[in-house]
C-alpha positions as CSV (number, residue, x, y, z in Angstrom):
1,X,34.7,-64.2,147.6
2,X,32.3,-61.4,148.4
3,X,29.9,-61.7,151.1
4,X,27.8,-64.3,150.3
5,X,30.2,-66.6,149.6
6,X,31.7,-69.5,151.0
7,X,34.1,-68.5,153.3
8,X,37.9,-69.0,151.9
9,X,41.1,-69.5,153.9
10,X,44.2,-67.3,152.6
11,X,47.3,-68.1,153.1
12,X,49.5,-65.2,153.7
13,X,53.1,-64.4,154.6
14,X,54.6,-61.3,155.2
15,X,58.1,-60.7,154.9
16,X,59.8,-57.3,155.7
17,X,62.9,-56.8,158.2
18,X,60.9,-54.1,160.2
19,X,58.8,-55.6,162.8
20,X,55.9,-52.1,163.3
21,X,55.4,-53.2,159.3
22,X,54.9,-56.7,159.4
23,X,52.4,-56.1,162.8
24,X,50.5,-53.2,161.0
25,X,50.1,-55.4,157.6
26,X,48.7,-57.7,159.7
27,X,46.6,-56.0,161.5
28,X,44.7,-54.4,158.9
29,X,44.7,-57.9,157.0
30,X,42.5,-59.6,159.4
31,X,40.4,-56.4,159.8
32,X,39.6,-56.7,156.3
33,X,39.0,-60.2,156.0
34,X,35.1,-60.1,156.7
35,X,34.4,-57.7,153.9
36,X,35.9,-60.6,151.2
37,X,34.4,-63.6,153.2
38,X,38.1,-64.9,154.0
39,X,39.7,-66.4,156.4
40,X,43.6,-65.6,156.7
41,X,46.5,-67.7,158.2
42,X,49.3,-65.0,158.4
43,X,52.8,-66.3,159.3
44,X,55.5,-63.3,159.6
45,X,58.9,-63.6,158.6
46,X,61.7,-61.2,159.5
47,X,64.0,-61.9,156.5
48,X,63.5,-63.6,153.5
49,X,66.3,-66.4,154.1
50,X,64.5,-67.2,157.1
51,X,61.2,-67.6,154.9
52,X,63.0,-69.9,152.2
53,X,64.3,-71.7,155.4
54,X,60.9,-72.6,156.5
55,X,59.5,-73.4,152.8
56,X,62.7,-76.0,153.0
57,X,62.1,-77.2,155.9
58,X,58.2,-77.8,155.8
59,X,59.1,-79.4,151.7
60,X,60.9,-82.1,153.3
61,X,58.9,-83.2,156.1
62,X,55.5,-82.7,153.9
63,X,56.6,-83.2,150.5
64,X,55.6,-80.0,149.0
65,X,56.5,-76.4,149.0
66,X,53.0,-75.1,148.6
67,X,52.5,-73.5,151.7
68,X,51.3,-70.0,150.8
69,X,48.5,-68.4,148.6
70,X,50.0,-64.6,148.8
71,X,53.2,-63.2,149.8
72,X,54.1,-59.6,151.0
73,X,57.7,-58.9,150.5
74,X,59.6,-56.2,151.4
75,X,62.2,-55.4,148.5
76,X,64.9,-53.8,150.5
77,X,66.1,-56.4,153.0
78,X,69.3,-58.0,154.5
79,X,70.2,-61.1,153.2
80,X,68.3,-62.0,150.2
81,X,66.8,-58.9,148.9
82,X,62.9,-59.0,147.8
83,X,63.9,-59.5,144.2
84,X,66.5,-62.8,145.0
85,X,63.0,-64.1,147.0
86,X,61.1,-63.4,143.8
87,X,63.7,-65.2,141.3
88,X,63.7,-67.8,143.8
89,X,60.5,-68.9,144.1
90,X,59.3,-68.2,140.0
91,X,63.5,-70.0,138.5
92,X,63.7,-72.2,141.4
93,X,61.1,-73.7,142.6
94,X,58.7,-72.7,139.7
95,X,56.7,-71.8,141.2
96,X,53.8,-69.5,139.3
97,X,51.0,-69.7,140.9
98,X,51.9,-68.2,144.6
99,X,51.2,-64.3,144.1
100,X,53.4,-61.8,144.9
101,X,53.1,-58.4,146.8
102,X,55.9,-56.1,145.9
103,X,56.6,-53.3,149.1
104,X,59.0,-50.8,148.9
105,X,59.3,-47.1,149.8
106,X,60.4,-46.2,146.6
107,X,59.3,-46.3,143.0
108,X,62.1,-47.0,140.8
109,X,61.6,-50.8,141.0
110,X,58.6,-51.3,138.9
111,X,60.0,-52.5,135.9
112,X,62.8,-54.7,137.2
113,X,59.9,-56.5,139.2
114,X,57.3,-57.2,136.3
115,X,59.4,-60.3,135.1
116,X,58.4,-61.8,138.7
117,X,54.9,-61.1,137.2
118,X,53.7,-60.2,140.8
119,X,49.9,-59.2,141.7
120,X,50.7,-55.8,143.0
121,X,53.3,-53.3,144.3
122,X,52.8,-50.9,147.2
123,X,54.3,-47.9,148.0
124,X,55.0,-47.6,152.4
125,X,53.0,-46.1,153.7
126,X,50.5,-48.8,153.5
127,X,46.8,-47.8,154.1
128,X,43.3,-49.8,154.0
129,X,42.7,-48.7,150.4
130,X,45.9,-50.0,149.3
131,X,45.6,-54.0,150.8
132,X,41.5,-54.1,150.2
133,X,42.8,-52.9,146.2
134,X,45.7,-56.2,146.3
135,X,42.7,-58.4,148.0
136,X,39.7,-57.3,145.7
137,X,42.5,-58.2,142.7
138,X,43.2,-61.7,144.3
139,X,40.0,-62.6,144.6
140,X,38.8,-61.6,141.0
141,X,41.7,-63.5,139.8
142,X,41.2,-66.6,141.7
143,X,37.4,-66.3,140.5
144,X,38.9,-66.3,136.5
145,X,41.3,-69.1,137.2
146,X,38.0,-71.4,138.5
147,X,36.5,-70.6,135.0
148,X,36.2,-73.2,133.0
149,X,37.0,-73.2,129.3
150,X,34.6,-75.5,127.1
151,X,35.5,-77.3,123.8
152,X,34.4,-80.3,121.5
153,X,36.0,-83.4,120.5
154,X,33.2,-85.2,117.9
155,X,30.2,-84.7,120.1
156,X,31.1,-84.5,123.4
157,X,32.1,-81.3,125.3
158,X,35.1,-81.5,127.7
159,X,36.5,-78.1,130.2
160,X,39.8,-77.2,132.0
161,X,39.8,-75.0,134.7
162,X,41.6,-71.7,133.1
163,X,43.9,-71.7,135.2
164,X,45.7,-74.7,134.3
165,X,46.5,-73.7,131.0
166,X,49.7,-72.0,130.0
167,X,49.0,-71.1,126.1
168,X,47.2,-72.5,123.0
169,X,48.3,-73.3,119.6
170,X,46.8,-73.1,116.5
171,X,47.5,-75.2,113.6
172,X,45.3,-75.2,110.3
173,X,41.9,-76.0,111.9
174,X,43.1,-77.7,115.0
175,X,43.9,-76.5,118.6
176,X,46.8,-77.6,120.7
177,X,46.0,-76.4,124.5
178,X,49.2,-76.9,126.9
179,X,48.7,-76.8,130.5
180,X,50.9,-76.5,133.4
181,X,52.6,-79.1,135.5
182,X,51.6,-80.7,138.9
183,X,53.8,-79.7,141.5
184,X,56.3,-82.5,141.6
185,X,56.2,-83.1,137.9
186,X,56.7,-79.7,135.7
187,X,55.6,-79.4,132.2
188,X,56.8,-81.7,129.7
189,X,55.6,-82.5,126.3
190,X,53.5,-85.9,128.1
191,X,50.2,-86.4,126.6
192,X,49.1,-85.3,130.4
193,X,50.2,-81.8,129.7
194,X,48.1,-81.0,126.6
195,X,44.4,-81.4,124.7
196,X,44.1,-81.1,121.7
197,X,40.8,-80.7,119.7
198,X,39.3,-79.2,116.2
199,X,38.4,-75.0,115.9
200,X,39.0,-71.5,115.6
201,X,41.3,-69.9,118.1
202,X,39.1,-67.2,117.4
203,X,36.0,-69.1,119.4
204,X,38.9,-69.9,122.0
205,X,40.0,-66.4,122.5
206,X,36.0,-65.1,123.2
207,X,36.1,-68.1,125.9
208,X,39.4,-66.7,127.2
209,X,39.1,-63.0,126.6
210,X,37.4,-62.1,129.9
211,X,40.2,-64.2,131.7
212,X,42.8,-61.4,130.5
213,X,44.4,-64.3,127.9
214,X,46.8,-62.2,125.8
215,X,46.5,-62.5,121.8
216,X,49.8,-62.0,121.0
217,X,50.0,-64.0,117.2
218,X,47.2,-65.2,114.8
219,X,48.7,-68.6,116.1
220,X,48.8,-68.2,119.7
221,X,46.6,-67.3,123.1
222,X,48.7,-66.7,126.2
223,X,48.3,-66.9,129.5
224,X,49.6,-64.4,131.2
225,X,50.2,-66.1,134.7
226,X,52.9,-68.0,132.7
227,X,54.8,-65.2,131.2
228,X,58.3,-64.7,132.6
229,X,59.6,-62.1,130.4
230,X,58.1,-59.5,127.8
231,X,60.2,-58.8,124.6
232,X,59.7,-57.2,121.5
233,X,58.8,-59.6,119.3
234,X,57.9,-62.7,121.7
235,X,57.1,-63.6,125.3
236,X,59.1,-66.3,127.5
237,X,57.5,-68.2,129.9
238,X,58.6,-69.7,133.4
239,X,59.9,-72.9,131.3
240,X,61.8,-71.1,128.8
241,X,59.4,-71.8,125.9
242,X,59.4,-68.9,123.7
243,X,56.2,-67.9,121.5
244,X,56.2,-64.9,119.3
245,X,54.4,-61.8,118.9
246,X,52.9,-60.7,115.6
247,X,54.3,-58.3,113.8
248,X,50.5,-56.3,113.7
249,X,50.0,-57.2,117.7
250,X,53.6,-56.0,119.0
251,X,52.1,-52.0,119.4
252,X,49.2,-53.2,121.5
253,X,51.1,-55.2,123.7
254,X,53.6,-53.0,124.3
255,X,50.7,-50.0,124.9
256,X,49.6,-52.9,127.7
257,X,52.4,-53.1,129.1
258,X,53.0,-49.1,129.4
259,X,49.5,-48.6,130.8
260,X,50.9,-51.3,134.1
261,X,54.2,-50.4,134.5
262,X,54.2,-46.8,133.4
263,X,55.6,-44.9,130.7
264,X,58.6,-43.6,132.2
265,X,59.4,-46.9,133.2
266,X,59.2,-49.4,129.9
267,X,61.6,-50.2,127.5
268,X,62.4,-52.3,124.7
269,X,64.1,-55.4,125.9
């Protein structure tokens, strides 16, 4: 989404309770929008129960709740705080694919906000340099998620978009891939929400490595889009399904997961 390339509209929404914020954001939004080839549609919203009042309204007259690509959301707000938006939209509506801006003018949030899985968090005051950072980092995910992953069922070769898929299995010498649900039905155990085809995982992960999929178990290849929680010994994903961590890959992940959220911040949970 460079220039160069077809130009994309963005759908944005900004959410903070102070009015110079939500202007300025948008502001320098639209003055960076040439430099990614976008086009934005920014809608402001001075709390975030208005903004869930809106995405309510507009679901039942059109049917779907899908209205926004990117959200900037102020933390500390009346009403529903930042974080009650957040477990909103991921518990309620589960919704994982909208991306999440985390603002705040202090620090200490970091960790409570990395089960939200959100794209970035920003410190106020917001420069240039901070939004061109969040829109360089939507744009190269967006370009991973149109990947598509190849495999072979006898001799034909079939591909998903990687987006779509949550996690893959291994079992002996076959591969079960599970993907996510459409947006009125989520995932189930339907024949719709899974592939399954002979290989390595191995072969899978070199596919999926350059997509940021985690290898968290000999047995398993994870999405990270579709991780709710981080524990010790396993990851939970937005549907509560629970896949472990092996035992040899637990001190990697964990090093991962210091390296985005900061050392001072993680824990053991």
């Amino acid at each position: 989404m460079r220039p160069g390339s077809e130009v994309t509209t963005l759908r944005i929404a900004i959410i903070d309770d102070e009015a110079r914020m939500r202007a300025r954001l948008r502001e320098m939004l639209h003055a960076l929008s040439p430099e990614f080839a976008l086009s934005m549609e920014i809608l402001l919203f001075s709390s975030g129960d208005g903004w869930i009042r809106f995405l309510q309204e507009q679901n039942a007259a059109r049917g779907s709740h899908a209205l926004f690509d990117l959200v900037f959301l102020d933390i500390e707000m009346e009403g529903k705080s930042g974080i009650e938006v957040g477990q909103y939209i991921r518990q309620e509506l589960h919704d994982d694919q909208l991306q999440l801006v985390y603002i705040s003018a202090h620090t200490q949030y970091s960790l409570a906000l990395h089960r939200f899985h959100p794209l970035h968090f920003l410190i106020k005051e917001i420069t240039p340099d901070d939004l061109r950072e969040v829109l360089g980092a939507y744009c190269n995910m967006r370009r991973d998620e149109r990947q598509l992953f190849r495999y072979k069922v006898g001799r034909d070769v079939l591909q998903l978009e990687v987006g779509q898929i949550r996690y893959l299995k291994a079992n002996n010498r076959e591969i079960t891939v599970y993907l996510e649900g459409s947006d009125n039905a989520p995932f189930n155990e339907s024949p719709a929400h899974k592939r399954v085809f002979p290989g390595k995982l191995s072969d899978a992960f070199r596919q999926l490595q350059p997509c940021r999929f985690l290898d968290v178990h000999r047995s398993y290849l994870v999405n990270p889009a579709f991780i709710r929680q981080y524990r010790y010994d396993c990851v939970i994903l937005w549907d509560g399904t629970e896949i472990p961590i092996g035992v040899t890959k637990r001190k990697e992940l964990r090093q991962k997961q210091m390296e985005a959220f900061g050392k001072e911040d993680w824990q053991d949970v």
